[in-house]
N, C-alpha and C positions, 0 to 999 in steps of 0.2 A: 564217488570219486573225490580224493582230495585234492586241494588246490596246492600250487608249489608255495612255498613257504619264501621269503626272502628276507634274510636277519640283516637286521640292523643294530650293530652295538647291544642291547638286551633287548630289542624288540622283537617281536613276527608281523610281519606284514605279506598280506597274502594278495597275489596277482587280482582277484576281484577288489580288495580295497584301493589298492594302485586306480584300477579301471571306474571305479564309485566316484573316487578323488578327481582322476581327469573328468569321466561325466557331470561333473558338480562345477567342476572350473567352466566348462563349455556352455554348462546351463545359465552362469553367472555372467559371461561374456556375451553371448545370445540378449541379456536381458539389459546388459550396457548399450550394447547395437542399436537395438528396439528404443532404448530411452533417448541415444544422440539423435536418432533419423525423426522421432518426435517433435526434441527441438529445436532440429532444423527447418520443422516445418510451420512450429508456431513461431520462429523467429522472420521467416517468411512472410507469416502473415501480418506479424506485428508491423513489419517494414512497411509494407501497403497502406496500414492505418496511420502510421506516421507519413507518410506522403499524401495521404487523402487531408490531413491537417494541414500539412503544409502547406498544399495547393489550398486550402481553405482561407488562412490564416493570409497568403498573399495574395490573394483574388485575383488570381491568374486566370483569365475566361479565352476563347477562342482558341483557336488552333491545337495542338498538342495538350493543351493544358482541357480544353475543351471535353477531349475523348477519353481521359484520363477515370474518371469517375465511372465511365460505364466499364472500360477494363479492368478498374482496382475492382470496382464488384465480383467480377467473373471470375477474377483470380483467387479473391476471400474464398469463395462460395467452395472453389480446388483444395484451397489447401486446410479449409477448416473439413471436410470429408476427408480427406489426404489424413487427416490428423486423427478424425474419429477412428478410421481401419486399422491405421496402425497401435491407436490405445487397441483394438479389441484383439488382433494378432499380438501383440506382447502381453495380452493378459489371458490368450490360451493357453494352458499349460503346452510345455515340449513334448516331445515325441522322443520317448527313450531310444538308446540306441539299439541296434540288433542283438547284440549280444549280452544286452539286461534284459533276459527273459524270466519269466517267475522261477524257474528249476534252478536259476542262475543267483538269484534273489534270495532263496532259502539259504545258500549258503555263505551269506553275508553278515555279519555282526550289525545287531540293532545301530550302534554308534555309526557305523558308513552307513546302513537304508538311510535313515534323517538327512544324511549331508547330500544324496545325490537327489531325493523328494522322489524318484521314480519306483523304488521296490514299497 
């Protein structure tokens, strides 16, 4: 079965490299996503360590400042695991769409496989 053709000034561009191009942008978006929610999380944690100085640094003892130390731990302990699941989900590869199947893949030009990394 042929794919419909869609001309562009002298080009051909065929309804699968259209679909390769958005699956490539989506995959690159995806991997933006994965990298901000990262360092959101080690910006989280860095904050904690800067407050565990601070309280250091001013010898703040008793009350609030007191309990301060055994929570900034509990919360490190969150977000530094928080931080490792999200490195190993952003460094599994994606999950191609439904309609990038192999049958679907053969009929793609080497130059779009490369860009979308699924076929």
């Amino acid at each position: 079965m042929t794919e419909l053709e869609i001309r562009h000034e002298s080009e051909h561009v065929t309804i699968a490299s259209h679909r390769t191009h958005t699956a490539a942008i989506m995959r690159k978006s995806s991997a933006n996503d994965a990298w901000a929610h990262y360092q959101s999380t080690r910006v989280k944690y860095h904050n904690l360590e800067l407050r565990e100085n601070l309280v250091q640094v001013f010898g703040a003892k008793g009350g609030p400042a007191g309990e301060m130390p055994a929570d900034d731990a509990a919360q490190k302990k969150k977000y530094e695991a928080q931080g490792k699941q999200i490195q190993e989900e952003a460094r599994r590869p994606a999950n191609p769409p439904k309609w990038m199947s192999s049958a679907r893949c053969a009929t793609i030009s080497a130059k779009d496989r490369s860009k979308s990394g699924w076929c």
